[in-house]
C-alpha positions as CSV (number, residue, x, y, z in Angstrom):
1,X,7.7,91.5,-11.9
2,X,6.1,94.7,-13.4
3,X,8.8,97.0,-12.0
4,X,11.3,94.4,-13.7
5,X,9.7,94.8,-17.1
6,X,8.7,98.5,-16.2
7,X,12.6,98.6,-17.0
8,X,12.8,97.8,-20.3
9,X,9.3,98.9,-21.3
10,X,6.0,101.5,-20.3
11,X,2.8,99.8,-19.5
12,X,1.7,100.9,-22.5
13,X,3.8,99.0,-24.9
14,X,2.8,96.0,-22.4
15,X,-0.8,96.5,-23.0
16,X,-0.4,96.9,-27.0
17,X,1.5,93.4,-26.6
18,X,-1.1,91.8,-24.7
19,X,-3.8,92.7,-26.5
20,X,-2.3,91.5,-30.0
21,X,-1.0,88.1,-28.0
22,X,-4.6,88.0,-26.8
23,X,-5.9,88.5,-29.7
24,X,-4.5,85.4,-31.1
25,X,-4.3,82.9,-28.4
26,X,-8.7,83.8,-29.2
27,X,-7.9,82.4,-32.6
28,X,-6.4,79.7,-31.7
29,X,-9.1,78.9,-29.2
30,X,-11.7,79.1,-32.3
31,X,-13.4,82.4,-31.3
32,X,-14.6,83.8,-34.6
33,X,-12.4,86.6,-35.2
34,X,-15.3,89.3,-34.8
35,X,-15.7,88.0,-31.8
36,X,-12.6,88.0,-30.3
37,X,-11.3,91.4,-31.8
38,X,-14.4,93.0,-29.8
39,X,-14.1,90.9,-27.0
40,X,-10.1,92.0,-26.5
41,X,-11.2,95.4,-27.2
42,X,-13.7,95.6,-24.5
43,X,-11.5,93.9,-21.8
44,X,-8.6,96.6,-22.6
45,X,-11.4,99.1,-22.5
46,X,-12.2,97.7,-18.9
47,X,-8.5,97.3,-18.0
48,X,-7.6,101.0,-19.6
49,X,-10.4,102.7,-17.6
50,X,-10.6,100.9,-14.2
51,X,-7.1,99.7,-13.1
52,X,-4.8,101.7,-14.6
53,X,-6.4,105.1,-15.3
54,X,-4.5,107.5,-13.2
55,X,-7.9,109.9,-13.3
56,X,-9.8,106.9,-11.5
57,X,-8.0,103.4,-10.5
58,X,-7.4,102.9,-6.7
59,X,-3.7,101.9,-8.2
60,X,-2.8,105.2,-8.9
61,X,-0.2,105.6,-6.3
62,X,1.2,102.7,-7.6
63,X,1.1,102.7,-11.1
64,X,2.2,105.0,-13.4
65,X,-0.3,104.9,-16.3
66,X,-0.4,107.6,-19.6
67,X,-4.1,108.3,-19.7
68,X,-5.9,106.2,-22.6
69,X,-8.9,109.1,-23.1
70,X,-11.2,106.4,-23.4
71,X,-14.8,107.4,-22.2
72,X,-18.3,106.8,-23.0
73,X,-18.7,109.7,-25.3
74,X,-15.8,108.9,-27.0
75,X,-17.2,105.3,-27.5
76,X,-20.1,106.6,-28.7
77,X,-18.8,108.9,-31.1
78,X,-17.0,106.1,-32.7
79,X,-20.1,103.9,-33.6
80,X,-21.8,106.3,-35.3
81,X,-18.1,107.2,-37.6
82,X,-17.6,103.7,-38.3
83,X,-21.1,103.5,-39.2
84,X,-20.7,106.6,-41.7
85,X,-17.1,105.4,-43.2
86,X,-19.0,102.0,-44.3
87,X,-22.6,102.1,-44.6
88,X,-22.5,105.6,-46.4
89,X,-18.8,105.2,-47.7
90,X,-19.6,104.8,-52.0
91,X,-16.5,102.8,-52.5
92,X,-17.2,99.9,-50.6
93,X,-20.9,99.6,-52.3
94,X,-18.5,97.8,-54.8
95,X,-18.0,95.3,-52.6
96,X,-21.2,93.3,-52.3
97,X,-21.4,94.0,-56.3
98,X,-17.8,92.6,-56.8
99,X,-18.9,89.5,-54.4
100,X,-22.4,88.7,-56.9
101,X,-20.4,88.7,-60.0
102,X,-18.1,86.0,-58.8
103,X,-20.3,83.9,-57.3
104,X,-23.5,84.6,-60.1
105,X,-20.1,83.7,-62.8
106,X,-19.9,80.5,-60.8
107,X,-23.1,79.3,-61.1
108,X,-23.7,81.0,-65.0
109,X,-21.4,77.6,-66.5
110,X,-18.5,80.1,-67.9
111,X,-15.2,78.1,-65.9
112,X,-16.9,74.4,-66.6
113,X,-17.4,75.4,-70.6
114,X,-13.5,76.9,-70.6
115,X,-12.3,73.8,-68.5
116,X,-13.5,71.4,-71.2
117,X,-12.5,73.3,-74.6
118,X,-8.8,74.1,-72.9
119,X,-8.2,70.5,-71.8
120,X,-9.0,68.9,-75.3
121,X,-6.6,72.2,-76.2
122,X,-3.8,71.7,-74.1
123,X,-3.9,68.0,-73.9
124,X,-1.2,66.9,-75.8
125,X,1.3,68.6,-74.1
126,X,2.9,67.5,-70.8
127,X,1.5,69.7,-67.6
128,X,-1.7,70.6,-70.0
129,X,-3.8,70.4,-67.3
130,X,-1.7,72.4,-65.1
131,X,-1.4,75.1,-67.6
132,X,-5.2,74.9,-68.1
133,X,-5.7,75.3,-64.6
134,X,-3.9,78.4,-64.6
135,X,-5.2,79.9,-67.4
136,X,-8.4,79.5,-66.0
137,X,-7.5,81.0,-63.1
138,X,-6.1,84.1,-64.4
139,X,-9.4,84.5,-66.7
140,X,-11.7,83.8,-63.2
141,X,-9.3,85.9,-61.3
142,X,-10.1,88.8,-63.5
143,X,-13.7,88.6,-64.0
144,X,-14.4,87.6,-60.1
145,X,-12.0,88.6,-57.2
146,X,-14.1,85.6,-55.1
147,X,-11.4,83.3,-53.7
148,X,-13.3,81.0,-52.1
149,X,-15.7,80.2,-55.5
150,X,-12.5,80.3,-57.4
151,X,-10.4,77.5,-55.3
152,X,-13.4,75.6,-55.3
153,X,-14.7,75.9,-58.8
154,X,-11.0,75.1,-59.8
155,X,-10.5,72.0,-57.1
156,X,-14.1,70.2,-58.0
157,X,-13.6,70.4,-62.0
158,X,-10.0,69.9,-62.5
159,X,-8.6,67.6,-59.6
160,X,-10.4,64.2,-60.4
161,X,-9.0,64.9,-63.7
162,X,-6.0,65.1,-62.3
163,X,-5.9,62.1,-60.6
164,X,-7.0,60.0,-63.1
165,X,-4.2,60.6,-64.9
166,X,-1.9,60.1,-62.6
167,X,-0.6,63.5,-62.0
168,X,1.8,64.0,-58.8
169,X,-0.9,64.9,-55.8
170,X,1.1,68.1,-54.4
171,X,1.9,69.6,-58.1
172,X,-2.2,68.9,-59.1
173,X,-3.5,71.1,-55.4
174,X,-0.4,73.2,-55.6
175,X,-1.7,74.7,-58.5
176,X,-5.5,74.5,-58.5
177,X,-4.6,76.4,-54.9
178,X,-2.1,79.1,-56.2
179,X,-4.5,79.6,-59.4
180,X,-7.7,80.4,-57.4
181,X,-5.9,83.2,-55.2
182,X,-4.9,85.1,-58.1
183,X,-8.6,86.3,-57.6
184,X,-7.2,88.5,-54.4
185,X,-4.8,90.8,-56.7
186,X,-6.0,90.9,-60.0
187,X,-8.5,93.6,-60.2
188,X,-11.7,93.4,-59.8
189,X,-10.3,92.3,-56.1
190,X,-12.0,92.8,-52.8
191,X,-9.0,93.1,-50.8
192,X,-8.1,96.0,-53.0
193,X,-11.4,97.5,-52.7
194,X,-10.4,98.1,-48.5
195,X,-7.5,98.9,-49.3
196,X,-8.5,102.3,-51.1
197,X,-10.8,102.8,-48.0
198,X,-8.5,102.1,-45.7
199,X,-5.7,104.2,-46.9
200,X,-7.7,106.6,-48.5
201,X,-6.5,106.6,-52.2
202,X,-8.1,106.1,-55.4
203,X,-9.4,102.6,-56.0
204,X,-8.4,103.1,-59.7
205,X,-5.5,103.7,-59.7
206,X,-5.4,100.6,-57.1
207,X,-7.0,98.3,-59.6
208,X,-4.7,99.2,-62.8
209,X,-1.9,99.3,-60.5
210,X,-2.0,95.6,-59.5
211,X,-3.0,94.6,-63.6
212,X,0.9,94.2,-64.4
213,X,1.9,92.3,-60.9
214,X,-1.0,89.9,-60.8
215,X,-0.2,88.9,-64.8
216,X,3.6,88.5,-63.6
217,X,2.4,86.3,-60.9
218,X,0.4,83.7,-63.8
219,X,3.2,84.3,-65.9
220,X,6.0,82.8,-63.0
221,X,3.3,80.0,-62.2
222,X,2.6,79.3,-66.0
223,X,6.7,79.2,-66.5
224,X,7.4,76.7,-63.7
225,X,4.5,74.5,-64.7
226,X,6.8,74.5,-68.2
227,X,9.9,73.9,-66.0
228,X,9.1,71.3,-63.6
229,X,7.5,69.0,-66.4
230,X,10.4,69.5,-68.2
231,X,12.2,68.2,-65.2
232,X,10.1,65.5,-63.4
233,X,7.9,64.0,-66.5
234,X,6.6,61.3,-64.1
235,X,4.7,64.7,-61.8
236,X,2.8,65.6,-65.1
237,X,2.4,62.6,-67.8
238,X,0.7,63.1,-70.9
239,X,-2.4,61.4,-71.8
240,X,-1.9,58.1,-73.7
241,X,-5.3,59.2,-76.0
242,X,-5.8,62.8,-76.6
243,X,-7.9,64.3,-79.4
244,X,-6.2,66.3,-82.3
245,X,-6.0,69.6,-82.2
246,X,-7.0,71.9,-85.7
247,X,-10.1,74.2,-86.2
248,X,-12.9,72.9,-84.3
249,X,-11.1,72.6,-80.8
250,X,-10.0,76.4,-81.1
251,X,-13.4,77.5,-82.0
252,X,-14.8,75.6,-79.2
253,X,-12.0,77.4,-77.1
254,X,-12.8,81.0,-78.4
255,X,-16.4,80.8,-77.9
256,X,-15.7,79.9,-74.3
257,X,-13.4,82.7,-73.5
258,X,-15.0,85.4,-75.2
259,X,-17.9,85.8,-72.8
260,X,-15.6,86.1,-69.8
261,X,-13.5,88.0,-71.5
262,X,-16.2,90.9,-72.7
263,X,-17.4,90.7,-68.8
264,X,-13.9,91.8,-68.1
265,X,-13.4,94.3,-70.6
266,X,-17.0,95.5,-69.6
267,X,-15.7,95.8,-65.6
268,X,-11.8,97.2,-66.4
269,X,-12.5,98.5,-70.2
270,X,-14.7,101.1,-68.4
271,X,-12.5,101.7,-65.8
272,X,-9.6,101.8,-68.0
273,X,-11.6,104.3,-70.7
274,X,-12.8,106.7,-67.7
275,X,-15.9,105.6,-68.3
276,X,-17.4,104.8,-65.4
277,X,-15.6,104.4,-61.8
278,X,-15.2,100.8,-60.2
279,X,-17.9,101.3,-57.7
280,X,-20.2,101.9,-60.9
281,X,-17.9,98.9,-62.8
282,X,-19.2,97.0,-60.0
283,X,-22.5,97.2,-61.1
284,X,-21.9,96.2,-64.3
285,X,-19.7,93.2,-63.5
286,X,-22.9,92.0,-61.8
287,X,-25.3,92.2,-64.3
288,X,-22.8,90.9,-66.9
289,X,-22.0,87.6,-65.1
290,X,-25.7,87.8,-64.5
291,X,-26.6,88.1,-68.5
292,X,-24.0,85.5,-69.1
293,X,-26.1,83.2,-66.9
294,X,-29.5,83.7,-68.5
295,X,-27.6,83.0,-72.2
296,X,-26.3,79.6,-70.5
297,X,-29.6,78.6,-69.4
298,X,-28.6,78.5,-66.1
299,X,-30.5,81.4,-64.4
300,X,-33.8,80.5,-62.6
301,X,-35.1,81.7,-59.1
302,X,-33.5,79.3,-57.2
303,X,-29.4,80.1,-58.4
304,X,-30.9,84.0,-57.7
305,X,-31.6,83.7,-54.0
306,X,-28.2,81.1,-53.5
307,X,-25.9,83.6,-55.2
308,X,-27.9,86.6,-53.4
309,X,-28.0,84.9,-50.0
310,X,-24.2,83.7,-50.3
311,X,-23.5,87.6,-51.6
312,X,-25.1,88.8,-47.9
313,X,-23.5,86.2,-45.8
314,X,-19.9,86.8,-46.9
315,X,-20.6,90.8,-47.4
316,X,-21.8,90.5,-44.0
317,X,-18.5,88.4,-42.8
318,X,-16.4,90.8,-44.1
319,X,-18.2,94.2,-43.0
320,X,-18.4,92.4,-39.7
321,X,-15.1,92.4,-39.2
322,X,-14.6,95.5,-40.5
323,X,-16.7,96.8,-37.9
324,X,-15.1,95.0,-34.7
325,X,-11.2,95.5,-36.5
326,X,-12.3,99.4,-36.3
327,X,-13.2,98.9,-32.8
328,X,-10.0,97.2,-32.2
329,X,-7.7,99.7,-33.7
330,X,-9.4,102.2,-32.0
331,X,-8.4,101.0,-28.6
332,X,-4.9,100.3,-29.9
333,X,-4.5,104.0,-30.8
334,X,-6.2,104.6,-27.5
335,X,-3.5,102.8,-25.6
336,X,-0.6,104.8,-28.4
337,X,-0.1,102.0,-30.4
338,X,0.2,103.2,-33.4
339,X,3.3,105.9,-32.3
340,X,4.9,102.5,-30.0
341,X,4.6,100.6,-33.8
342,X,6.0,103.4,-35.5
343,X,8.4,103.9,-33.4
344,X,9.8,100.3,-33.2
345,X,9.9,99.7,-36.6
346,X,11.5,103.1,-37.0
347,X,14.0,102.1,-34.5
348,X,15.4,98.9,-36.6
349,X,16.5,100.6,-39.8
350,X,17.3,103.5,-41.2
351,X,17.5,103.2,-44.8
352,X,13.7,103.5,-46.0
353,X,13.5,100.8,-48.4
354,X,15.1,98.5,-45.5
355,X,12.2,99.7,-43.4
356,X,9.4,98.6,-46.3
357,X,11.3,95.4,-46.8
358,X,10.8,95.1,-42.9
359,X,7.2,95.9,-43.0
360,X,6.6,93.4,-45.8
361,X,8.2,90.8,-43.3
362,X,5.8,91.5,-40.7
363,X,3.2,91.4,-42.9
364,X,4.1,87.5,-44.2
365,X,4.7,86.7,-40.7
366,X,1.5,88.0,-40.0
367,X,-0.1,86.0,-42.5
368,X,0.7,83.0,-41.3
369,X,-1.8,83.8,-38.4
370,X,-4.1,85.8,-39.2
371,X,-6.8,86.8,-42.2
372,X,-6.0,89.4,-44.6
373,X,-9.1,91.3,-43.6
374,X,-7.4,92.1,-40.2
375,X,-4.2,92.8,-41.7
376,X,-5.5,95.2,-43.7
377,X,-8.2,97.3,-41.8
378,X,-5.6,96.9,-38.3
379,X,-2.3,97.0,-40.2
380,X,-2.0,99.0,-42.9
381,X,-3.4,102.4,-41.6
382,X,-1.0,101.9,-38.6
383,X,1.9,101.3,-41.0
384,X,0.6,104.7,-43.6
385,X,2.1,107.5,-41.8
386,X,5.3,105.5,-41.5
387,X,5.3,105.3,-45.2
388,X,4.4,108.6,-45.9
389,X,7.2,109.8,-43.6
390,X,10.1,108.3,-45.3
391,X,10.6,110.5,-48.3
392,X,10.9,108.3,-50.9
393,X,8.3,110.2,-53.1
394,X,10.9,111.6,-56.1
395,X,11.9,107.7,-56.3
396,X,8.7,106.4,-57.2
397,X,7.8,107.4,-60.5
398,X,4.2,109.2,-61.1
399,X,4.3,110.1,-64.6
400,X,3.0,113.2,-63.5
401,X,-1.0,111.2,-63.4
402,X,-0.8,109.6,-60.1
403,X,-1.6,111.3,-57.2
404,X,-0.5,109.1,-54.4
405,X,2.5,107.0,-56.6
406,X,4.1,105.6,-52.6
407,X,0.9,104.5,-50.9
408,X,-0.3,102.8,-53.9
409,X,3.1,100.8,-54.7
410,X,3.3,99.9,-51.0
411,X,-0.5,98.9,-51.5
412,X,0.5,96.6,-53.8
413,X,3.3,95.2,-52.4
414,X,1.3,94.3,-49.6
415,X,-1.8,92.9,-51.4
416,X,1.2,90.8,-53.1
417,X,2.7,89.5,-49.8
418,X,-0.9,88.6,-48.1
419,X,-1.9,86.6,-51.4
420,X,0.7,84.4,-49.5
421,X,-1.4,83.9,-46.9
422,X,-4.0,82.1,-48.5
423,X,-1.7,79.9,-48.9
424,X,0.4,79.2,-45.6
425,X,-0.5,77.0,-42.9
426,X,-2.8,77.2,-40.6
427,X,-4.8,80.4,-41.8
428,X,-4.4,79.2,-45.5
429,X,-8.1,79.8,-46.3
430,X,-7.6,78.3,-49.6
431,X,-5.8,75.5,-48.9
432,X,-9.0,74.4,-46.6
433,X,-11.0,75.6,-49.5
434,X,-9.1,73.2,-51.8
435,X,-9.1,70.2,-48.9
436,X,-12.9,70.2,-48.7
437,X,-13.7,69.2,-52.2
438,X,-10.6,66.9,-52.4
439,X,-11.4,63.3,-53.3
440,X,-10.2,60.3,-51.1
441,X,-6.3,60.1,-51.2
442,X,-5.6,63.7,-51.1
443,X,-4.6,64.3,-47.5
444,X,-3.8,68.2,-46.3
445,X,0.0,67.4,-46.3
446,X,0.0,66.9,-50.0
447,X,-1.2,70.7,-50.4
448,X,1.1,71.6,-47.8
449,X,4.0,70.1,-50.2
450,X,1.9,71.2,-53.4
451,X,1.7,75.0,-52.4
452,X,5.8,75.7,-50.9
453,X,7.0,76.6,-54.9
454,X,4.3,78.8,-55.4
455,X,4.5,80.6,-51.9
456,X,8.1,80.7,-53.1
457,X,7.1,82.3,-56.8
458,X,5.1,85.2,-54.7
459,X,7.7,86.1,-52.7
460,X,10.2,86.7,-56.5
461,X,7.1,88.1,-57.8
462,X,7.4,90.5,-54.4
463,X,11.2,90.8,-55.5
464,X,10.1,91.9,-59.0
465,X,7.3,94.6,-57.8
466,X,9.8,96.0,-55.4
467,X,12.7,96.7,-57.5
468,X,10.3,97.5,-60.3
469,X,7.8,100.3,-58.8
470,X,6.8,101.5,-62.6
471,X,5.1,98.0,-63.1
472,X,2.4,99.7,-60.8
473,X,2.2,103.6,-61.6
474,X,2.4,103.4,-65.3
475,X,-0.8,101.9,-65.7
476,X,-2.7,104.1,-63.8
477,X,-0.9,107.1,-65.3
478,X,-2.1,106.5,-68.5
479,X,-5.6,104.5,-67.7
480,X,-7.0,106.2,-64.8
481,X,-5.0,109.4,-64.4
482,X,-5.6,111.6,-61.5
């Protein structure tokens, strides 16, 4: 059997294709996925060293191995790098910051106070709630970056209201879902924040860079909501009493968006002035959401050492995995996987952009399965000297500011395609987000139904980014210029 396959492929390109298949089939088993990332890693370590090391297996005479390299030393050279490229890298201290402004801007009273003036706003008109959803969304999106506080935030304060009147059951979580994942593109994001580690380019340029495609993204939800009421009246009837709209309601609404909207401009004003860098942003974001708490009455000990201890568990989550996906690309580059992936996707087109619109495919694919955090920290570094190889840099436009003008579209491209995978079954995180605080009635298919236009939006807010590659290298040219 292994001569037969031996044919068509080396044992190395077997191995890499075990250990991903592996890798999933944990995941499916319900291994949490730092778990099973170090648990592949150390079997392949055990299978690289043992069986099929030329150097040392008693199958040497009959199996023709390429030497991994791996060792002890090498093993324990690599705790104490990844050690040094997180705990003492500066731009991911913006993460755990990024994390306790969302979830301190959850608990300050901000969303609830805006949810409440928009609706009396916005009620009149058919799909206002909709559209008040996904204003909302946009605002939370740029002020928190927390997808899972966002989704749920959104699903507990807008869906009853929803239901009540009588709004279609996929349209209502459709858009509370698609609404609270704008938090993963529009800067401040999280998933941008690794990004900048993991490919090693400037986080500013990052955050200004996605500004234009996450907007585009709220404008093509906000534009559909418009549509489809338009259309199918019966999905999205207006309310048979609704209070008039003149002075008093749009005061109500201004003094609820202006707080948000001065903790953004305090978090991407100062990055967008050169003021202060987003790991230092960071900082700011968290004590703004946390001033905007103590002006809404709502900061006491006990919301501290929540939003602290909640800050810790999913900082830890995510630097956990960071630590085992390290570990797990490691051993994949150990076995040549990166040059085996570079050279198979090399091998199915020619044309460059054919090659990135390839990649991009992966990527969706890939989201359907797995987390973005794994995508990103396994993925993308594999996939950057492919990138950087195709010599498409005089097509890209840098405006003579952006030092990296490629890597940072494809960035974005890529942080556009995962947002689609908080939304596709069965790793949708926020459709399980959204499911949890659903009321009675509201079964997991309706989402399913609800999200497929949105996921669908994405992917010609993908098509827009792509053919568009300005709409991410202006901004950064003139706001955060290299």
């Amino acid at each position: 059997m292994l001569s037969f396959i031996g044919q068509f492929l080396t044992l190395n390109e077997i191995a890499v294709i075990v250990m991903f298949l592996t890798f999933i089939w944990m995941l499916f088993r319900g291994i949490p996925v730092a778990m099973a990332l170090v648990g592949v890693s150390l079997v392949f370590v055990v299978i690289a060293e043992v069986f099929l090391d030329p150097y040392r297996s008693y199958f040497r005479d009959i199996i023709e191995f390429d030497r991994t390299g791996i060792d002890y030393q090498r093993l324990g050279a690599l705790s104490g790098r990844i050690f040094g490229s997180t705990v003492k890298n500066p731009v991911l201290v913006a993460l755990p910051m990024f994390i306790f402004m969302g979830l301190m801007l959850d608990q300050s009273g901000v969303a609830q106070r805006m949810m409440r003036s928009m609706q009396k706003l916005f009620g009149s008109l058919r799909g206002g709630l909709s559209l008040t959803v996904l204003l909302i969304g946009i605002i939370l999106a740029a002020s928190t970056g927390v997808i899972g506080a966002s989704v749920t935030l959104l699903g507990v304060m807008a869906l009853p209201a929803m239901m009540q009147q009588n709004y279609s059951k996929p349209i209502a979580t459709g858009t509370i879902a698609s609404a609270g994942t704008l938090g993963i593109l529009i800067p401040p994001s999280i998933m941008l924040v690794i990004m900048s580690d993991q490919l090693a380019i400037s986080l500013g340029d990052l955050f200004m860079g996605a500004l234009f495609p996450g907007l585009i993204l709220g404008a093509l939800y906000i534009t559909f909501i418009v549509i489809y009421g338009l259309i199918k009246p019966d999905a999205m009837p207006v309310p048979e009493k609704t209070e008039e709209v003149g002075w008093p309601v749009v005061k109500e609404v201004l003094l609820a968006v202006i707080p948000p909207m001065i903790l953004i401009l305090l978090v991407l004003g100062s990055i967008f002035a050169g003021i202060a860098t987003p790991t230092e942003a960071s900082g700011l974001g968290a004590l703004g959401a946390t001033m905007l708490a103590l002006f809404n009455g709502r900061l006491n000990m006990k919301v501290l050492r929540e939003v602290s201890r909640s800050t810790l568990n999913t900082s830890g989550y995510i630097v956990g995995i960071f630590l085992a996906a390290n570990f797990f690309a490691f051993i994949l580059r150990r076995y040549g996987g990166d040059e085996i992936i570079e050279g198979l996707v090399l091998s199915v087109f020619e044309d460059p952009y054919a090659i990135i619109l390839f990649i991009l495919f992966i990527v969706f694919l890939l989201g359907f399965l797995l987390d973005w955090i794994e995508i990103t920290i396994i993925i993308m570094p594999l996939m950057l000297p492919i990138i950087q190889g195709l010599g498409i840099e005089g097509d890209i436009p840098d405006f003579g500011q952006v030092a990296a003008p490629v890597i940072t579209w494809f960035a974005i491209l890529v942080a556009v395609t995962l947002q689609t995978s908080f939304l596709t079954p069965p790793v949708g995180f926020a459709l399980f987000y959204l499911k949890g605080v659903c009321p009675p009635g509201v079964t997991i298919g309706d989402i399913y139904k609800g999200v497929i236009p949105f996921v669908l939006l994405q992917l010609l807010g993908l098509f827009i980014v792509f053919e568009f590659p300005w709409l991410v290298t202006w901004l950064p040219s003139v706001a955060y210029g290299n």
